[in-house]
VOFI-675426 format. One record per residue (C-alpha): residue number from 1; residue in three letters; x, y, z. Coordinates in steps of 0.5 Angstrom, whole numbers, plus 500, padded with zeros to 3 digits. Layout:
<sites>
site resi->NUM resn->ala px->X py->Y pz->Z
...
</sites>
This chain:
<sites>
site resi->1 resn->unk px->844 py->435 pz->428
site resi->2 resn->unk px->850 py->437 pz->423
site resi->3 resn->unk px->850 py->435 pz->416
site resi->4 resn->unk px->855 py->430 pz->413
site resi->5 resn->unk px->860 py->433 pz->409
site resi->6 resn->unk px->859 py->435 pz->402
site resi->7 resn->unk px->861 py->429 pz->397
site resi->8 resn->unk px->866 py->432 pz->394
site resi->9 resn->unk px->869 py->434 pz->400
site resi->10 resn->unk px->869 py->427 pz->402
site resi->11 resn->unk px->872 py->424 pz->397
site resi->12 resn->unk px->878 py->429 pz->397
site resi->13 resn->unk px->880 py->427 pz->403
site resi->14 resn->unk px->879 py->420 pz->402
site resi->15 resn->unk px->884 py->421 pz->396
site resi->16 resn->unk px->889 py->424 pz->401
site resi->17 resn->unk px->888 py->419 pz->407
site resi->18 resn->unk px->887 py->413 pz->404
site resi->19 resn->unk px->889 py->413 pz->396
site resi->20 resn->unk px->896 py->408 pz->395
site resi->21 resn->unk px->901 py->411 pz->390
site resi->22 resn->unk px->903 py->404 pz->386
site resi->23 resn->unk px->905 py->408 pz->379
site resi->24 resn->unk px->913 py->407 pz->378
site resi->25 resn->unk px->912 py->413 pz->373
site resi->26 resn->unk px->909 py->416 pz->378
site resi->27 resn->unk px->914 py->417 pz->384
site resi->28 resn->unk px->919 py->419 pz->378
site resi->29 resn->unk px->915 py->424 pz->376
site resi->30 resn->unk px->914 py->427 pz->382
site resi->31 resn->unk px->921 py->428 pz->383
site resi->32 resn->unk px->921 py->431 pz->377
site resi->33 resn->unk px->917 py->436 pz->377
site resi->34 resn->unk px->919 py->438 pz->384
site resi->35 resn->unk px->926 py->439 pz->380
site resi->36 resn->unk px->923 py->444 pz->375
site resi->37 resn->unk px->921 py->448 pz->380
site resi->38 resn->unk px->926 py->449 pz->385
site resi->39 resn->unk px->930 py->451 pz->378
site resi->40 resn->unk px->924 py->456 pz->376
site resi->41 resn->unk px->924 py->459 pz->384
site resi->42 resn->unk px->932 py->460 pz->383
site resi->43 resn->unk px->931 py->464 pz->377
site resi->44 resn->unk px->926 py->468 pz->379
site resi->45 resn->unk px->929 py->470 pz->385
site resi->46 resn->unk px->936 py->470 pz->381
site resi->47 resn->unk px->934 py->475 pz->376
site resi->48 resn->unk px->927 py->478 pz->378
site resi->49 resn->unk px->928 py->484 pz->382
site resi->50 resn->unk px->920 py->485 pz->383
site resi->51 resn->unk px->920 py->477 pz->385
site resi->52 resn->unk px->925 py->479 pz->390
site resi->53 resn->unk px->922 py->485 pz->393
site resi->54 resn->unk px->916 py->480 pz->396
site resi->55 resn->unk px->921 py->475 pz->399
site resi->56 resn->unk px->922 py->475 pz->406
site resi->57 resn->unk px->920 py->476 pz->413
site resi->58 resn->unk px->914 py->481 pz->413
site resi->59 resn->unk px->917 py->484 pz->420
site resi->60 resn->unk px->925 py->485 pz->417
site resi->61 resn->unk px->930 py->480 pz->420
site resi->62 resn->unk px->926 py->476 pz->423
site resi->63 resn->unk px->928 py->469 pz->424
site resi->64 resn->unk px->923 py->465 pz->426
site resi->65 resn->unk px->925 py->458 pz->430
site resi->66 resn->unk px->926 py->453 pz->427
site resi->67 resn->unk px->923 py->455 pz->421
site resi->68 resn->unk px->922 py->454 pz->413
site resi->69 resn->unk px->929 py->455 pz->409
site resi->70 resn->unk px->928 py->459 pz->403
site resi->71 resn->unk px->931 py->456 pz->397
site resi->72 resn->unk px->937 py->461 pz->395
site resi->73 resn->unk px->936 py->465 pz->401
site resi->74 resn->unk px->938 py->467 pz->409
site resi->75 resn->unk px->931 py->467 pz->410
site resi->76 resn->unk px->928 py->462 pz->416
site resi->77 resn->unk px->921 py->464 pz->415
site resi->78 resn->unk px->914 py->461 pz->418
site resi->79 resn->unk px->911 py->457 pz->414
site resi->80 resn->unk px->905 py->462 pz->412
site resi->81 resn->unk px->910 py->467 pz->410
site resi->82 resn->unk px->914 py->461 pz->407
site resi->83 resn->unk px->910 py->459 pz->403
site resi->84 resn->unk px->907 py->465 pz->400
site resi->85 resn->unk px->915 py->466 pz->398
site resi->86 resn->unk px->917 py->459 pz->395
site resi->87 resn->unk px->911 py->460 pz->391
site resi->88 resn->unk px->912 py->466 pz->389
site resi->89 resn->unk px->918 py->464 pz->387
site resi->90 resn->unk px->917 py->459 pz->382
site resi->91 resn->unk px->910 py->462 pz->378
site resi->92 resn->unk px->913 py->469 pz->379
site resi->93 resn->unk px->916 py->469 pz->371
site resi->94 resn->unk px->911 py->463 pz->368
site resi->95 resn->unk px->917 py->458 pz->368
site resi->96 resn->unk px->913 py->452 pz->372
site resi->97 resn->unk px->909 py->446 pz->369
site resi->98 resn->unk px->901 py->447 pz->367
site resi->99 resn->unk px->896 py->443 pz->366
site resi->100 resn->unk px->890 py->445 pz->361
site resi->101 resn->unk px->883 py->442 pz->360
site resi->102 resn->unk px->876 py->446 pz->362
site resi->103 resn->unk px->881 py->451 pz->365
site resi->104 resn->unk px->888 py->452 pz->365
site resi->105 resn->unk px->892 py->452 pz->372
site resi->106 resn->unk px->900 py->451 pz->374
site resi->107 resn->unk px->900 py->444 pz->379
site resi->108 resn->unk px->908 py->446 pz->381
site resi->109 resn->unk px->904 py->452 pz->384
site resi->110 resn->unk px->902 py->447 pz->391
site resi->111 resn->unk px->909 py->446 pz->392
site resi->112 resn->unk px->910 py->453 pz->395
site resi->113 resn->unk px->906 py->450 pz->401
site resi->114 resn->unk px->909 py->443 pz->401
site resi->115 resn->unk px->915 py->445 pz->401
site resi->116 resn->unk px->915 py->450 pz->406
site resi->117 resn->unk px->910 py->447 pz->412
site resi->118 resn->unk px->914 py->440 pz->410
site resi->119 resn->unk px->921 py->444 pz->412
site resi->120 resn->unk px->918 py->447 pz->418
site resi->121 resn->unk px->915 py->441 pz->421
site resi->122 resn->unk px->921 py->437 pz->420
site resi->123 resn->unk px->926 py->442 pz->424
site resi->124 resn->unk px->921 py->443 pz->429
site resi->125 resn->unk px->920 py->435 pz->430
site resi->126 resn->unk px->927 py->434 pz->430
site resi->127 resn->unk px->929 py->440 pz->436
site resi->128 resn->unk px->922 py->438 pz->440
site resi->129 resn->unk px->919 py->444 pz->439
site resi->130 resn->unk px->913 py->440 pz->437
site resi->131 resn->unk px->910 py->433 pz->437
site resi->132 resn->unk px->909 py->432 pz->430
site resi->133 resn->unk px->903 py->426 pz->429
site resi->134 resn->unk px->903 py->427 pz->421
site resi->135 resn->unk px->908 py->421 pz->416
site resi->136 resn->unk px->914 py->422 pz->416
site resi->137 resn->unk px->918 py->428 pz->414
site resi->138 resn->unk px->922 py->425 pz->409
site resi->139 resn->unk px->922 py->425 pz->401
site resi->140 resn->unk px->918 py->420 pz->400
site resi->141 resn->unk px->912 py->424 pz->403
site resi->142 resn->unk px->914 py->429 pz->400
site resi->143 resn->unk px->913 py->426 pz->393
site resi->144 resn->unk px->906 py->422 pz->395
site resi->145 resn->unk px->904 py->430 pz->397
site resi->146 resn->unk px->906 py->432 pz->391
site resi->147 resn->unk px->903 py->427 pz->386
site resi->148 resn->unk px->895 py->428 pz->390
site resi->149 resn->unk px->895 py->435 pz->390
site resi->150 resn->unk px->897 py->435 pz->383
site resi->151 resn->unk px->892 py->430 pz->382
site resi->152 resn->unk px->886 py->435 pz->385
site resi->153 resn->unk px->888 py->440 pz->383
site resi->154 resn->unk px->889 py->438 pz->376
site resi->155 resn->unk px->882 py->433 pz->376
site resi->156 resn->unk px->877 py->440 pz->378
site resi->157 resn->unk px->882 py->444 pz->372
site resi->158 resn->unk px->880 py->438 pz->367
site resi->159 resn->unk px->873 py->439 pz->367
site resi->160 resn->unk px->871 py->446 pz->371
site resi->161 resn->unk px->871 py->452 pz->367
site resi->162 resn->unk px->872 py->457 pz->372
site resi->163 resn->unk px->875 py->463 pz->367
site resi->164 resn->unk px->868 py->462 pz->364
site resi->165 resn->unk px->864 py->465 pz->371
site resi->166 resn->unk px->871 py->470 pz->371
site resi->167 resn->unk px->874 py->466 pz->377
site resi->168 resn->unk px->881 py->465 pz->378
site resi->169 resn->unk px->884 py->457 pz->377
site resi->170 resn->unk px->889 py->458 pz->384
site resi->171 resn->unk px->882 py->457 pz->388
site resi->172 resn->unk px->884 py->450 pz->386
site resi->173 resn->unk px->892 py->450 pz->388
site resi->174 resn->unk px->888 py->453 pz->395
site resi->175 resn->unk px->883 py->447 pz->395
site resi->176 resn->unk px->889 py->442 pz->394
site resi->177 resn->unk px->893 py->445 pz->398
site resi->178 resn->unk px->888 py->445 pz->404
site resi->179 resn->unk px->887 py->438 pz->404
site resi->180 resn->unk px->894 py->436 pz->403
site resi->181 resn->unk px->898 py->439 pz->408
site resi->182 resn->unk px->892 py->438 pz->413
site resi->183 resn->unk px->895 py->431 pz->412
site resi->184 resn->unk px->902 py->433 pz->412
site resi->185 resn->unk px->900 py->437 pz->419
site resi->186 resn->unk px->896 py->430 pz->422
site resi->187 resn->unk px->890 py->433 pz->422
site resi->188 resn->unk px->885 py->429 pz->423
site resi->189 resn->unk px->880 py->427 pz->417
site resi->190 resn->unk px->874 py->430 pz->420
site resi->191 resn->unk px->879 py->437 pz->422
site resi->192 resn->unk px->880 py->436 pz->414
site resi->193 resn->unk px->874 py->436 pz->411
site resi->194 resn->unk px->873 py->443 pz->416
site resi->195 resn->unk px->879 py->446 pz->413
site resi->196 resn->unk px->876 py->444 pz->406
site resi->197 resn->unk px->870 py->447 pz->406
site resi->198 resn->unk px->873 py->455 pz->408
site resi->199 resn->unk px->876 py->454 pz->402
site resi->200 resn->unk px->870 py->455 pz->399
site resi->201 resn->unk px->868 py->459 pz->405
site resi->202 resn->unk px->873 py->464 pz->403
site resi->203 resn->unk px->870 py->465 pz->396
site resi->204 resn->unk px->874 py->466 pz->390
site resi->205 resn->unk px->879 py->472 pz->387
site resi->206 resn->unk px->877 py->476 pz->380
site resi->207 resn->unk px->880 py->474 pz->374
site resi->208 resn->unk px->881 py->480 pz->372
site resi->209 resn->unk px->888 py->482 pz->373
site resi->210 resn->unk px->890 py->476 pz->368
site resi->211 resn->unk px->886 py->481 pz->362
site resi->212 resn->unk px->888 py->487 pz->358
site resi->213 resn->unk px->887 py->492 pz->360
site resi->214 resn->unk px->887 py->491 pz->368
site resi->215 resn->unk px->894 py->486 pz->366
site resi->216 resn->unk px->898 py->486 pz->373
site resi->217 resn->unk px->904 py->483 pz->376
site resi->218 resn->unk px->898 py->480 pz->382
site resi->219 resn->unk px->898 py->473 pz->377
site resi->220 resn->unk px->906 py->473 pz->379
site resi->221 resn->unk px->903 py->472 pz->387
site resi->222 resn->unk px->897 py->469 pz->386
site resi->223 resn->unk px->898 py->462 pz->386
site resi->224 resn->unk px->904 py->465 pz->393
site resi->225 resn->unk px->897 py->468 pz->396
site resi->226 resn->unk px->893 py->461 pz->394
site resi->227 resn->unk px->899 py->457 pz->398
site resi->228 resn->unk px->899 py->462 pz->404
site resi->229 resn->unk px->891 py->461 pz->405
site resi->230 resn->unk px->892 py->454 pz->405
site resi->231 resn->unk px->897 py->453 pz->410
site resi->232 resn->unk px->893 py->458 pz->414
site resi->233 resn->unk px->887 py->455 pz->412
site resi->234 resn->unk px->889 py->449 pz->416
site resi->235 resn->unk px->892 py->451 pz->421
site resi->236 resn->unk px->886 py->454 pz->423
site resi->237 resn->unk px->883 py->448 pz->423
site resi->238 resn->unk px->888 py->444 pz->427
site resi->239 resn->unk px->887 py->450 pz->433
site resi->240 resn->unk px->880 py->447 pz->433
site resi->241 resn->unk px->876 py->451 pz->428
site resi->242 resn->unk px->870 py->447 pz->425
site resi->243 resn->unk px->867 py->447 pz->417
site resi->244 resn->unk px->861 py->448 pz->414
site resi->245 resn->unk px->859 py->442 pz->412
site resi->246 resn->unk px->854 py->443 pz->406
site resi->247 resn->unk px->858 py->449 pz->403
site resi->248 resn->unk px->858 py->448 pz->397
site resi->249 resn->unk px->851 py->445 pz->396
site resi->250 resn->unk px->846 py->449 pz->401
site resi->251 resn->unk px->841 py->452 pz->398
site resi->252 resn->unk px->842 py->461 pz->396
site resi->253 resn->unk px->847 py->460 pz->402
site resi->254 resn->unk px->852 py->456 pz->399
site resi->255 resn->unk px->858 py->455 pz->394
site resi->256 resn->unk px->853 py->454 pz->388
site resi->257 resn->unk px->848 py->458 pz->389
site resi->258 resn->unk px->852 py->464 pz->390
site resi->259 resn->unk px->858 py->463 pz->386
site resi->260 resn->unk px->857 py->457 pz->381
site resi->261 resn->unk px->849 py->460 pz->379
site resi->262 resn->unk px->846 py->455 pz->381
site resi->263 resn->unk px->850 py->450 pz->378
site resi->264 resn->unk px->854 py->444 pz->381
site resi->265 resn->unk px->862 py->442 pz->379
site resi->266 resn->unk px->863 py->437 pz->373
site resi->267 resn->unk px->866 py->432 pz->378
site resi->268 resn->unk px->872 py->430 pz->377
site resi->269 resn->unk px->875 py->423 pz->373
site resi->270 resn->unk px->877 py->419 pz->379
site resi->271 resn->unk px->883 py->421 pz->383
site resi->272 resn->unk px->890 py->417 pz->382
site resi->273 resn->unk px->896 py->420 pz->379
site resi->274 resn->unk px->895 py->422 pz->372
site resi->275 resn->unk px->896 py->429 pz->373
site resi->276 resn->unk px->904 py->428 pz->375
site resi->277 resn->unk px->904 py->423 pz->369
site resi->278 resn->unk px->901 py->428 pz->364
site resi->279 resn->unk px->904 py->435 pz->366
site resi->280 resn->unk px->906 py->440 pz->361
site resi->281 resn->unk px->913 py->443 pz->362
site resi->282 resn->unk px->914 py->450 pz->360
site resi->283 resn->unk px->921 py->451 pz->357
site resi->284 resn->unk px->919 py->458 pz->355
site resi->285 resn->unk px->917 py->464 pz->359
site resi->286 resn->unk px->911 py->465 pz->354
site resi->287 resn->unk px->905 py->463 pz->357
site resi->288 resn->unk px->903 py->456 pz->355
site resi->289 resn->unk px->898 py->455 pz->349
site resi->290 resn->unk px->903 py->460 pz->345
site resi->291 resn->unk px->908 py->455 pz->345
site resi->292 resn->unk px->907 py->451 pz->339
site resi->293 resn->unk px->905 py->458 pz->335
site resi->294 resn->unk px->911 py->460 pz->336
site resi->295 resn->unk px->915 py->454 pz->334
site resi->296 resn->unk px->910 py->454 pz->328
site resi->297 resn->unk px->913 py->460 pz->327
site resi->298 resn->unk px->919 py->459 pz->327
site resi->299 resn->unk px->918 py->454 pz->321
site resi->300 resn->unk px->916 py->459 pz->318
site resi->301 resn->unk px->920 py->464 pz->318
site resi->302 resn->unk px->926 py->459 pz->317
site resi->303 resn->unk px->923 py->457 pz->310
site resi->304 resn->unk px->922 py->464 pz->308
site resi->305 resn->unk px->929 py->466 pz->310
site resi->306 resn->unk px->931 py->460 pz->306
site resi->307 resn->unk px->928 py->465 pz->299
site resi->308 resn->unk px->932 py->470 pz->302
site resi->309 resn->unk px->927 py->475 pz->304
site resi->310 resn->unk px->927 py->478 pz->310
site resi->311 resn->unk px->921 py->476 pz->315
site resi->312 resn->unk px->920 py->482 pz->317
site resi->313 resn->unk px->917 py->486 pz->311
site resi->314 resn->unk px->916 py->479 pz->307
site resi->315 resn->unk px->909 py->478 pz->310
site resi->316 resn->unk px->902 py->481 pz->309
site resi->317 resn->unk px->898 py->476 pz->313
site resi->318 resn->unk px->899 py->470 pz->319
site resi->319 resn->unk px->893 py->466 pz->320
site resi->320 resn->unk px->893 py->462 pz->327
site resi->321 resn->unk px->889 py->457 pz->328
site resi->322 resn->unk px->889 py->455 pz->335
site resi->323 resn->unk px->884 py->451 pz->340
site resi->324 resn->unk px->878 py->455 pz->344
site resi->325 resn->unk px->882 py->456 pz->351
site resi->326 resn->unk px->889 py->458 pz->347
site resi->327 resn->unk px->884 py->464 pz->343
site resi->328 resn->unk px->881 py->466 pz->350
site resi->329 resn->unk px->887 py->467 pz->354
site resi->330 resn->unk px->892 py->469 pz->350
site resi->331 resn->unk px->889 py->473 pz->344
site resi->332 resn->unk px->890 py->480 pz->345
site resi->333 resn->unk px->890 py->486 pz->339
site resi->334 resn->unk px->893 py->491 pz->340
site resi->335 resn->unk px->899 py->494 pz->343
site resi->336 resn->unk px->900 py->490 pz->350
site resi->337 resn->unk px->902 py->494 pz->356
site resi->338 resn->unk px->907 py->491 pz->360
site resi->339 resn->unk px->911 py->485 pz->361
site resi->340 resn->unk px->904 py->481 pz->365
site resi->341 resn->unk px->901 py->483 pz->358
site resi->342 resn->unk px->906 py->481 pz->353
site resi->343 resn->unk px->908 py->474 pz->355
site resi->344 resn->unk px->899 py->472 pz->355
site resi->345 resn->unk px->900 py->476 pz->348
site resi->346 resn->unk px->900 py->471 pz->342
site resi->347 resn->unk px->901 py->476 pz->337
site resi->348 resn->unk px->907 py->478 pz->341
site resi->349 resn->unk px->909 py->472 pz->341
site resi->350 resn->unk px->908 py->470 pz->335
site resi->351 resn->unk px->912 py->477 pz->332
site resi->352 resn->unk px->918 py->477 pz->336
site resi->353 resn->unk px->919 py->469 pz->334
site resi->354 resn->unk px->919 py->471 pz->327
site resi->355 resn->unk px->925 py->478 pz->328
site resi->356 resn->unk px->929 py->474 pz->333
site resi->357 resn->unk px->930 py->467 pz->329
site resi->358 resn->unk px->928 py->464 pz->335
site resi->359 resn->unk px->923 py->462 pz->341
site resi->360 resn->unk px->922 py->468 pz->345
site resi->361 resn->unk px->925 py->467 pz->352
site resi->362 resn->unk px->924 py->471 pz->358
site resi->363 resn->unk px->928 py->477 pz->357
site resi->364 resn->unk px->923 py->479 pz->351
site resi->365 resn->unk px->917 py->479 pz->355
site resi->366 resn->unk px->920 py->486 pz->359
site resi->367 resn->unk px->920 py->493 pz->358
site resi->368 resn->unk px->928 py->493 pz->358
site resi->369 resn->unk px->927 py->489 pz->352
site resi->370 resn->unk px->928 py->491 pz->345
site resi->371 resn->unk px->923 py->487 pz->342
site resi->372 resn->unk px->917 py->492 pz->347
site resi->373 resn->unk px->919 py->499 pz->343
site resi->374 resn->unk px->920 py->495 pz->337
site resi->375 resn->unk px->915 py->497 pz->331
site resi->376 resn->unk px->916 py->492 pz->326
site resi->377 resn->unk px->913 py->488 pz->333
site resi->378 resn->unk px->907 py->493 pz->333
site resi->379 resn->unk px->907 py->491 pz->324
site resi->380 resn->unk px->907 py->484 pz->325
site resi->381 resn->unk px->902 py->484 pz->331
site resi->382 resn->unk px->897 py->487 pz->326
site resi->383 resn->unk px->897 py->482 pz->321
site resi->384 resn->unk px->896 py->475 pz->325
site resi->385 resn->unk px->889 py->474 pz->325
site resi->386 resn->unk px->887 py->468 pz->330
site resi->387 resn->unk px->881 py->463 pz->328
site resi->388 resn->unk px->878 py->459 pz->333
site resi->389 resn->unk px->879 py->451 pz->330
site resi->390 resn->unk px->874 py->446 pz->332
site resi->391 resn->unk px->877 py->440 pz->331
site resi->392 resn->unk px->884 py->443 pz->335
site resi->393 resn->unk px->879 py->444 pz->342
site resi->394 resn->unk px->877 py->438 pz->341
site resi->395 resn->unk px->883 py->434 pz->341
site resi->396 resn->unk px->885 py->439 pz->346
site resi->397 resn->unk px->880 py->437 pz->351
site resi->398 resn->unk px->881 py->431 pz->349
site resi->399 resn->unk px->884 py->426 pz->355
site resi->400 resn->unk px->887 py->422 pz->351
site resi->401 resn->unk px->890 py->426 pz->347
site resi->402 resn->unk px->891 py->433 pz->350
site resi->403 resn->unk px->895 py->437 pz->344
site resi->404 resn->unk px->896 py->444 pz->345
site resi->405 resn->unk px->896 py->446 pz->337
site resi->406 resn->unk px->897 py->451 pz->333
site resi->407 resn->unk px->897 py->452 pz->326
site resi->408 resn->unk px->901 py->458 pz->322
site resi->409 resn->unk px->900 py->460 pz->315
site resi->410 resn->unk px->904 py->466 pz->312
site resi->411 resn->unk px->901 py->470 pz->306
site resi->412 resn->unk px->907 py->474 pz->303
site resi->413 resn->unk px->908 py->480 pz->299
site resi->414 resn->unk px->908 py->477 pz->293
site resi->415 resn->unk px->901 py->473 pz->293
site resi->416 resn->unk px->905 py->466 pz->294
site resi->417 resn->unk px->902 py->463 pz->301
site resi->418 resn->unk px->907 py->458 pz->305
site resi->419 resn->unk px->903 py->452 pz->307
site resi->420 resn->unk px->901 py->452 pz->314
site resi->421 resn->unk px->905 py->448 pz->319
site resi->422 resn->unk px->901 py->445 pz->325
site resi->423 resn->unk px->904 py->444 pz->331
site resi->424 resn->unk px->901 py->439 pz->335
site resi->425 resn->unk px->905 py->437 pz->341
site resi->426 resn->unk px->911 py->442 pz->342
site resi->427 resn->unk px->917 py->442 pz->347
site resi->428 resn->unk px->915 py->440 pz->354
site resi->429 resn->unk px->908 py->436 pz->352
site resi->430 resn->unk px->910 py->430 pz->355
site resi->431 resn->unk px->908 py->427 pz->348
site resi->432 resn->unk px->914 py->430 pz->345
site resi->433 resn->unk px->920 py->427 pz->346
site resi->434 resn->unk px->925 py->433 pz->347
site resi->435 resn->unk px->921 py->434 pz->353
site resi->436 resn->unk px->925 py->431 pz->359
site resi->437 resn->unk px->932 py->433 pz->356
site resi->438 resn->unk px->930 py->440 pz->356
site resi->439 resn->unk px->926 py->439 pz->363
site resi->440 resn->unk px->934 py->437 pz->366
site resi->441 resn->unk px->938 py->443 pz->362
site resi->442 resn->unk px->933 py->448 pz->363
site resi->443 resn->unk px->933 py->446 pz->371
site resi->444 resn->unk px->941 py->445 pz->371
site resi->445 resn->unk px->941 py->453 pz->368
site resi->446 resn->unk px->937 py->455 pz->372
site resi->447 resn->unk px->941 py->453 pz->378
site resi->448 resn->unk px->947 py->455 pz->376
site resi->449 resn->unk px->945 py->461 pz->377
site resi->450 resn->unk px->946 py->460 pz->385
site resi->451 resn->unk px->949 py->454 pz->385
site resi->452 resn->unk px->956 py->450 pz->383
site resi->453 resn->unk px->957 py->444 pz->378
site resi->454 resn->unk px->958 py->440 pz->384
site resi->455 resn->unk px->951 py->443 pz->389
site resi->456 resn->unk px->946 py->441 pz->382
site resi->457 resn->unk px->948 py->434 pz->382
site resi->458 resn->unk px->948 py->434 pz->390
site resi->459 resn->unk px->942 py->437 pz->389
site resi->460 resn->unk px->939 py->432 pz->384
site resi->461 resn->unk px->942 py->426 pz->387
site resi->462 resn->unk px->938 py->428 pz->394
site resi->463 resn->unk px->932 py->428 pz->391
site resi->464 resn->unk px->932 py->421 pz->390
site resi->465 resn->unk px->933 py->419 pz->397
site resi->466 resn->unk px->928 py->418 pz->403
site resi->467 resn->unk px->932 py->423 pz->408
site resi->468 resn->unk px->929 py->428 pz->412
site resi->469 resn->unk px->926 py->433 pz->409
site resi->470 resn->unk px->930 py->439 pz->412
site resi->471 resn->unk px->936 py->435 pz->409
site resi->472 resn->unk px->934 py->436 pz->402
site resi->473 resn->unk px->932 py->444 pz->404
site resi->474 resn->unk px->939 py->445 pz->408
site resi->475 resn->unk px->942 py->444 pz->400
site resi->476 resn->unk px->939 py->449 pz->397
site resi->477 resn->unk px->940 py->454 pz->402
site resi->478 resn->unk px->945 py->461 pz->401
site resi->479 resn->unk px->948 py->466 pz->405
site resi->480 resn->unk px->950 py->470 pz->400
site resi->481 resn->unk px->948 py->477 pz->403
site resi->482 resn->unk px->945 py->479 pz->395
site resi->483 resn->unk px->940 py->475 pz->396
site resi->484 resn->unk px->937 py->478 pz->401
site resi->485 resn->unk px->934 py->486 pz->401
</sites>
């Protein structure tokens, strides 16, 4: 006799199936966050050559029928290899949105697979190529699939530390990302809950290419391969293939046992549309528990250049204060190596804020920069000295809070100390009230690296319409032949 299914795969499709978005903020948000990264997909492709050595049909100059339309592209690709393309093009250089808590993960991750699948579906039921049984492909079920695997996605990262057993957070874009599109491709609830349970089945990756020394470009397309696995993943369970019921708790066998030494997730706060509604916007390419430290050093590099000293060679020390999270992933001594070092490099980010006069972008992160040869970057390295703060990684994990903070004291050579100045919520942290304005210009700039004035604001304006989904894609779609390789 089959088991019934593990209780958390349950609930998850019940969330999926049966769960009513009634939330205004929330179907606003969704657009939103599908906007920021559109624009950080148009970026990456735009001005990445390593981004757009990965796009692209796997056999050359293959068109598939019917097939997703790659934003920025000619590309008309299936929706397995779409997917890991669209994803890959909005995580490739750490521009799309995150979400902290037990770990840290990128939700916009899933939109890879949404987008792609909801694209292909959506031209293959209107040429009759197939018999679609799912909702209907237009915005709104876009948005509703955006806000649920957000949100299951964002609840397992809320309380879940999978970086503690060296585990890799897009284990959780792929769990998302099965369910959801499983509902997307009208598979039943049973042929769900199977597609859900090889997700677990599948293992999970290392983390180790996220950690100095073995730094790669891998966490640039780790979240495209968690994307393109789901979609496969259901698939799979739409030609027939059945689950493991009891994957996760069966015993020496299962999930738990195997992966989780023995213990069971933390569940998860009650599924609804609270991840959408508290997302944290990247501005900066920098990876996001660095953000407030460098705008706490950009204070303070303003008040020493207001006593006319050079910053540069005035400081003795800098002392950060930051929460648990912020000092596992990101503090790293020593001279980093390569772009994938530098940008989860807090003293890095810390030293090219305070020599620019400015918030380090993405530029500052690659080896062409000046800033990676730079030595007075190496000086002002050695001098930062990160403290773990109790009280920040309270309020960090605190959901009614969920500050990012850092604190930043600088000790100049002359023995004079500058007051700290502590960031709590820094620009992107929907508690900042810069945060939206900087989402709409960021989105504007990024597009306008492929797209006209006139394009964006057909583009923003489609957005808010329940059109078909391929409408939507076809605005987005370029011919020009530098965008394929």
């Amino acid at each position: 006799m089959t088991p019934p299914y593990d209780q958390i795969i349950v609930d998850i499709k019940d969330y999926v199936f049966h769960y009513q978005i009634e939330s205004p903020h929330a179907w606003v948000s969704a657009q939103t966050t599908i906007l920021d990264a559109l624009g950080c997909a148009i970026e990456g492709m735009a001005t990445s050559s390593g981004c757009r050595s990965l796009l692209g049909p796997v056999i050359p100059k293959t068109i598939t029928p019917d097939g997703f339309k790659l934003p920025g592209s000619s590309y008309q690709l299936d929706p397995v290899k779409g997917a890991f393309d669209m994803a890959t093009m909005i995580r490739y250089l750490d521009r799309n949105d995150a979400l902290g808590g037990k770990d840290w993960g990128h939700p916009s991750d899933n939109l890879g697979a949404l987008i792609a699948v909801s694209d292909w579906l959506s031209r293959s039921s209107a040429s009759g190529r197939l018999i679609h049984k799912g909702p209907r492909l237009t915005m709104r079920t876009l948005l509703e699939a955006t806000v649920k695997a957000y949100e299951i996605q964002g609840c397992f990262l809320l309380n879940n530390a999978f970086n503690q057993y060296g585990l890799d957070h897009t284990v959780l874009v792929k769990l998302a990302s099965t369910a959801v599109v499983s509902w997307l491709l009208g598979l039943s609830e049973d042929q769900t809950m199977a597609a859900i349970s090889h997700v677990w089945m599948d293992g999970i990756p290392l983390r180790i290419f996220r950690t100095y020394p073995n730094s790669t470009m891998r966490k640039s397309w780790a979240a495209g391969d968690a994307c393109m696995r789901a979609v496969q993943l259901a698939l799979l369970a739409r030609s027939g293939q059945s689950g493991a019921p009891t994957v996760l708790t069966e015993p020496r066998w299962g999930f738990y046992a195997t992966a989780w030494r023995g213990e069971s997730f933390a569940t998860p706060r009650q599924y609804g549309t609270w991840v959408v509604e508290n997302v944290f916007f990247k501005i900066t390419a920098a990876e996001g528990h660095g953000i407030s430290a460098m705008e706490a050093a950009l204070q303070q590099t303003i008040r020493i250049q207001a006593q006319g000293l050079d910053p540069g060679y005035a400081i003795k020390k800098i002392k950060i204060r930051t929460n648990a999270s912020a000092n596992m992933i990101i503090n790293r001594p020593g001279k980093p190596h390569g772009s994938a070092d530098r940008d989860h490099c807090m003293q890095y980010m810390i030293a090219v804020t305070i020599l620019k006069g400015a918030v380090a972008d993405a530029a500052d992160f690659q080896d062409e920069s000046t800033w990676a040869a730079d030595t007075r970057v190496t000086d002002l390295m050695a001098k930062c000295e990160i403290m773990v703060d109790k009280d920040l990684t309270r309020d960090y994990l605190d959901i009614t809070k969920r500050s990012v903070a850092s604190g930043v004291t600088v000790l100049l050579h002359d023995e004079s100390e500058l007051d700290e100045v502590l960031i709590e919520f820094g620009v992107g942290h929907p508690r900042n009230e810069e945060t939206l304005p900087a989402v709409r210009a960021k989105f504007k700039k990024n597009m306008a690296l492929l797209f006209s004035e006139q394009e964006i604001k057909e583009i923003s304006g489609a957005i808010t319409q329940d059109g078909p989904i391929s409408s939507f894609i076809d605005l987005l779609v370029r011919n020009e032949p530098y965008t394929k390789l």
